[in-house]
C-alpha atoms as one frame of an Amber mdcrd trajectory, in Angstrom:
protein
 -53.822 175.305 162.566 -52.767 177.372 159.795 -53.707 181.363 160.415 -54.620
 183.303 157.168 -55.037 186.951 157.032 -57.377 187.258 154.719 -57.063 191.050
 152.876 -60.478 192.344 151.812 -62.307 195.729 150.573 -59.197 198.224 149.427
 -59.226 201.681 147.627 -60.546 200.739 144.323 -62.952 200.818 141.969 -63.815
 197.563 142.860 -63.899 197.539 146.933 -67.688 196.040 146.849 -66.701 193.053
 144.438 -63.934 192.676 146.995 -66.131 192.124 150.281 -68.290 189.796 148.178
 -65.516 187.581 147.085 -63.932 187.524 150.636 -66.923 186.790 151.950 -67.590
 183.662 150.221 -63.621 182.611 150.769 -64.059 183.208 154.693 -67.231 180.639
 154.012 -65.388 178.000 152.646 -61.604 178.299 154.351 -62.260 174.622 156.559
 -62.307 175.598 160.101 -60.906 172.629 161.702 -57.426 173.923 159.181 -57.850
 176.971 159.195 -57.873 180.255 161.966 -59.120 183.422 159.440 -57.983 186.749
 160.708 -59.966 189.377 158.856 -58.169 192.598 157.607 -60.605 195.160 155.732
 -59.724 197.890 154.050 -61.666 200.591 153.655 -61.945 203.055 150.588 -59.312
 205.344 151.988 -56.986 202.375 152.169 -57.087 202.212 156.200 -56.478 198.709
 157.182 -59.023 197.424 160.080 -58.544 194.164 161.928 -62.234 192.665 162.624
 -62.315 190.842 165.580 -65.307 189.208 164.218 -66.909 189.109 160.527 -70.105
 190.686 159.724 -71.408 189.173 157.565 -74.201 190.968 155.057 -76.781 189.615
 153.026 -77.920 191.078 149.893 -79.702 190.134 146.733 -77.286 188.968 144.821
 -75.207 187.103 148.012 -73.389 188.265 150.964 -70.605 190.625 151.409 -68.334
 190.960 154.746 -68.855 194.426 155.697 -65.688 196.650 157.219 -66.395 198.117
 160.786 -63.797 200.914 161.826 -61.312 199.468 164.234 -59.523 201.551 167.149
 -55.989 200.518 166.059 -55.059 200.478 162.575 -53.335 197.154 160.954 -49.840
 198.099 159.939 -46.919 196.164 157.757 -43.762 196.628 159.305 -40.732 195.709
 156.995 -39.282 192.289 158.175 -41.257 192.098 161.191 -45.218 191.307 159.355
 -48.197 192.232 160.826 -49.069 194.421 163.783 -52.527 196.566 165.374 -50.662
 198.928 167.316 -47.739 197.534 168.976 -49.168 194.068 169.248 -47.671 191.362
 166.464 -50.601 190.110 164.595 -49.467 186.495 163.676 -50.122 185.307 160.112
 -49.193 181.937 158.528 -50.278 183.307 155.518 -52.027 186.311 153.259 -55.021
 185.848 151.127 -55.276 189.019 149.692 -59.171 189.074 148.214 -58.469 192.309
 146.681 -59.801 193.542 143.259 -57.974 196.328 141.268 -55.585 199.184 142.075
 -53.773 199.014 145.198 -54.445 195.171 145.665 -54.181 193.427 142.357 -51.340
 195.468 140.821 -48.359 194.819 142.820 -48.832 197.543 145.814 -49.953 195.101
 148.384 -47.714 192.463 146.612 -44.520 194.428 147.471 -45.415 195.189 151.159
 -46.246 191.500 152.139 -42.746 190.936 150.191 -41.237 193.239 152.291 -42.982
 191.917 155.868 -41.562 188.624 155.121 -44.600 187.371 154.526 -46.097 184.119
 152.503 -49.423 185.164 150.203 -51.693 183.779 147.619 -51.456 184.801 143.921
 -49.056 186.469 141.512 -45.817 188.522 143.253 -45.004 192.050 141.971 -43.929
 192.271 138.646 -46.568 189.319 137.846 -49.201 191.534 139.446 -48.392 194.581
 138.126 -47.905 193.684 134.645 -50.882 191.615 134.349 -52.991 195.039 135.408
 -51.652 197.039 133.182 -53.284 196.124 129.854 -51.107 197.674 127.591 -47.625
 196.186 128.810 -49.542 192.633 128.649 -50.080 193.166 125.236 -47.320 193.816
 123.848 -45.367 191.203 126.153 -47.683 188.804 124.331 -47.560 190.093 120.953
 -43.582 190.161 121.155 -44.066 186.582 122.301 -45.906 185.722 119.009 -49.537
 185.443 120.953 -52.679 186.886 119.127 -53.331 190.353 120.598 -56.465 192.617
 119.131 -54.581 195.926 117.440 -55.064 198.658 120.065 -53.981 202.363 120.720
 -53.310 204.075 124.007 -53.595 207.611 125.086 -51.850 209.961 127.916 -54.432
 212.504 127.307 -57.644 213.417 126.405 -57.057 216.078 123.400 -58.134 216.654
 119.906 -54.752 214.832 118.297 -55.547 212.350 120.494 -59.062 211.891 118.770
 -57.321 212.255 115.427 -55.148 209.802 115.855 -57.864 207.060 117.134 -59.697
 207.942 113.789 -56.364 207.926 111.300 -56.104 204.200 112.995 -59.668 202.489
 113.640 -63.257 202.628 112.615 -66.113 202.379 114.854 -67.117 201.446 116.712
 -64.583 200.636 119.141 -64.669 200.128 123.160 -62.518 202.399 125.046 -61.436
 201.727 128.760 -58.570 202.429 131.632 -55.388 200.551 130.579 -55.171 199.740
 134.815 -58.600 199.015 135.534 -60.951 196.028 136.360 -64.405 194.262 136.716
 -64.892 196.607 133.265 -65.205 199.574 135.408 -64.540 202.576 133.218 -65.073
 200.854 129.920 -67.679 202.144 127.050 -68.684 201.017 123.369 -68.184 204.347
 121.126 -70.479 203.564 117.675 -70.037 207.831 116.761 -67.648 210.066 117.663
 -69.644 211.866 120.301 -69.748 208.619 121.717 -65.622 208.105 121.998 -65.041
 211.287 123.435 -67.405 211.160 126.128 -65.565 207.438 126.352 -62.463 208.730
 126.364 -63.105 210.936 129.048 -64.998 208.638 131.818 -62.000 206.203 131.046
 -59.553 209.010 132.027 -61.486 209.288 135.217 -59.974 205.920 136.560 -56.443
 206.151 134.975 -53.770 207.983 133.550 -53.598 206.041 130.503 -56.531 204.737
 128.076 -56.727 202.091 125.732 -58.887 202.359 122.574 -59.547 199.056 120.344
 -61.618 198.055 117.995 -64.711 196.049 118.360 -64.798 192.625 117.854 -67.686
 190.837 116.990 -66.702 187.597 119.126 -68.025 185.185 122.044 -66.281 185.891
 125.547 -64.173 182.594 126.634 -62.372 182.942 129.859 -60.200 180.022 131.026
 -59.087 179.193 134.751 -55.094 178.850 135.352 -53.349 177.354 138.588 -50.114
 176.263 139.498 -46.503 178.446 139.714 -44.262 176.845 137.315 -45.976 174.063
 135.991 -49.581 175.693 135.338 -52.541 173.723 134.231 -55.486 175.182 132.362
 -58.560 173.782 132.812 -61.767 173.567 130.319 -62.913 177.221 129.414 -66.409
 179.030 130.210 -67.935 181.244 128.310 -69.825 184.696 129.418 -73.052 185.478
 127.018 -73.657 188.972 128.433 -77.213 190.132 127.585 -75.986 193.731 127.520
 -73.921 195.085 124.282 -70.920 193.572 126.493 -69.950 192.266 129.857 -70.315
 195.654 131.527 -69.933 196.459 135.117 -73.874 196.442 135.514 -74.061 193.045
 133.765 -71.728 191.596 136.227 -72.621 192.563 139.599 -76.111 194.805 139.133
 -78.402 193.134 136.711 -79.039 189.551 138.006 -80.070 189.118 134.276 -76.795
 190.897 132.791 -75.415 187.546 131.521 -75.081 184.184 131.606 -72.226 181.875
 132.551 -71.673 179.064 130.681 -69.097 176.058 131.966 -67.991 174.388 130.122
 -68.246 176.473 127.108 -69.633 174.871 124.048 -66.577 174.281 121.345 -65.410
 172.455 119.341 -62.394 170.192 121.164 -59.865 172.047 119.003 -60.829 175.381
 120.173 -60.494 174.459 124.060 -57.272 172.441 123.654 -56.336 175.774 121.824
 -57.552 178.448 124.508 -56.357 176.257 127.248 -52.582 176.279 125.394 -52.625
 179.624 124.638 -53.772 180.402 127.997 -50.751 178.895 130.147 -48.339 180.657
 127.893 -50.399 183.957 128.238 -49.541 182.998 132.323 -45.891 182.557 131.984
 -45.173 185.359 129.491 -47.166 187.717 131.991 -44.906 185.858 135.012 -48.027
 185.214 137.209 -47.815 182.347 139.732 -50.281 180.776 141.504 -53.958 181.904
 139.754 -55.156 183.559 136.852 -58.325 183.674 134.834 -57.247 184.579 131.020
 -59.466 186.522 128.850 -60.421 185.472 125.377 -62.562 186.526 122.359 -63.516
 183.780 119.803 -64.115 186.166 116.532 -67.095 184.932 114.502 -67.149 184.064
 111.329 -63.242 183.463 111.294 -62.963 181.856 114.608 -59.642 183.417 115.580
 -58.572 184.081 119.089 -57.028 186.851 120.830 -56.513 187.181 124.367 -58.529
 189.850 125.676 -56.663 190.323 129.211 -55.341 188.444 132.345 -56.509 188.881
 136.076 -54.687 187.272 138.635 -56.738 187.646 141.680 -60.957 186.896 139.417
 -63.855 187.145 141.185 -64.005 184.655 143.799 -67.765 184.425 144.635 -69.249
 181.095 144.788 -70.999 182.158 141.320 -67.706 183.895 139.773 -66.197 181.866
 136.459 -62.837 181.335 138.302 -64.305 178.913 140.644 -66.808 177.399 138.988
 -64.463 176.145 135.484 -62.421 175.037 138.824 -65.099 173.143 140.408 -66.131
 171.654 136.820 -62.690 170.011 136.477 -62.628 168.534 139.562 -61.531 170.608
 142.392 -64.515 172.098 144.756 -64.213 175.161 145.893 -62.341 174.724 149.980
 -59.982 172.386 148.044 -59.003 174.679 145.673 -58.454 177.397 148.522 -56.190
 174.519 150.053 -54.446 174.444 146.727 -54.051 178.415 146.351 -52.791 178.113
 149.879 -50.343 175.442 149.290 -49.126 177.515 145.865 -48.376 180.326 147.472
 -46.242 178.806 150.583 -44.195 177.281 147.646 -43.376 180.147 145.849 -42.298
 182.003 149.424 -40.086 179.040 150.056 -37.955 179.107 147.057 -37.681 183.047
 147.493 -36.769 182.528 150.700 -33.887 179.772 149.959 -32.034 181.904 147.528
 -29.331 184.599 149.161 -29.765 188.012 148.795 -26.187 189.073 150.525 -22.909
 187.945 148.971
């Protein structure tokens, strides 16, 4: 039986969206294949083994909560995982984790450094893909359509002048190394951008400013290392002005999720193309949901952004496009499994002493 730690929680932004998705992942890991050793990680960025899940449920589905443990889980370089002094044995890491210090290489880099086999992208694919602006402009050098955008370092009067010498509004404003669109705002005055500007500087050191499109949401499921496949893209109608954090995960009525999308056969051939190059150029591996808008009127596409560990409720848009080309939910877990003992393998075969 295969034992998965399964990472869940972390100190982020988006810790809650975290216990949700784990939760539904500890659901469907098959119990006669699997043994599922929970590690939470609380907002401070304690790890806590839980000897057993709780499990919560709430309106909107359940979440596994994170009970304080006596003994801390620590990584120890070349050795993997321990509470205490006692070796906590894992075949593999799932790491469920959502945002800084999880999705952006951090965790990525210990479990390389434990030795250890996990799911998703490794560090540079992580850490790329969650910073927004180095995406960009690794696609746009790569010839893939990018909206224009702008980033600050600070929040200062030449800052605002340069955002207006460049764009009119309105234009949405949000962390460059953020997620779940926590920290982002539409700006249709000026009042409006530098109150933007600032709540986006209260989640990162860096802040991207771009200009509004008026264009349908598509989002397209990626899998695979080297050989991707992209499957038939969704589409997210929010029923806010955009796909806010409240539409996603507070108002049950925020938005709804359409899979598959309705477009013409060109346009999905196109997104799902554009989408596995959008995966290598940002060297992810194993899972990505890709981020598109489908401008009206012209019906160009831009890629929007890339997240290589999506929502992984039962309800999220990663899963479900999955689940609507074929592969249910425990067998793509299998799959993501399967991926990410590959990749470990061929690291492990090459020779990193002369």
């Amino acid at each position: 039986m295969t034992r998965i730690g399964l990472l869940f929680g972390g100190k982020s932004g988006e810790h809650e969206v975290s216990c949700r998705s784990a939760a539904s992942v500890a659901r469907n890991l098959a119990p006669d294949r699997y043994h599922v050793l929970l590690i939470g990680i609380d907002p401070e960025g304690v790890w806590h083994f839980q000897q057993q899940g709780r499990f919560v449920t709430e309106p909107y589905g359940e979440r596994l909560e994170i009970l304080p443990a006596p003994r801390p889980v620590s990584v120890v370089p070349g050795k993997g995982l321990q509470v205490g002094d006692t070796p906590l044995k894992a075949d593999v890491v799932f790491p469920v984790l959502h945002g800084s210090f999880g999705e952006d290489g951090t965790v990525q880099g210990l479990l390389e450094l434990a030795e250890l086999p996990y799911v998703a992208s490794g560090v540079l694919g992580s850490s790329l893909s969650m910073d927004k602006e180095k995406t960009k402009q690794v696609w746009r050098e790569a010839g893939l359509p990018v909206v224009d955008f702008l980033v600050l370092r600070d929040h200062s009067p030449d800052s605002l002048d340069r955002i207006r010498g460049r764009f009119e509004l309105p234009l949405f404003v949000k962390p460059v190394c953020a997620g779940s669109s926590v920290g982002i705002s539409r700006a249709g005055s000026m009042a409006e951008l530098s109150a933007a500007v600032d709540m986006a500087f209260r989640h990162d050191t860096k802040v991207m400013v771009e200009p509004a499109v008026d264009a349908r949401e598509i989002e397209c499921a990626v899998l695979g290392n080297d050989r991707p496949e992209a499957f038939p893209p969704g589409e997210i109608i929010p029923a806010h002005d955009f796909y806010s954090y409240e539409a996603k995960y507070v108002d049950p009525e925020g938005a709804r999720l359409v899979v598959p999308a309705e477009l013409p056969q060109a346009v999905a051939d196109r997104v799902r193309s554009l989408a596995v190059q959008a995966f290598l150029q940002a060297e992810a591996s194993g899972m990505a949901r890709v981020d598109f808008f489908l401008e009206r009127g012209s019906g160009k596409l831009y890629l929007n952004e890339i997240n290589t560990i999506p929502g992984f409720t039962d309800i999220s848009m990663y899963p479900r496009m999955c689940q609507a080309a074929g592969i249910p939910y425990p067998k793509l877990l299998d799959r993501l499994i399967e991926l990410g003992r590959e990749r470990f393998e061929r690291r492990r075969a090459l020779r990193f002493r002369r």
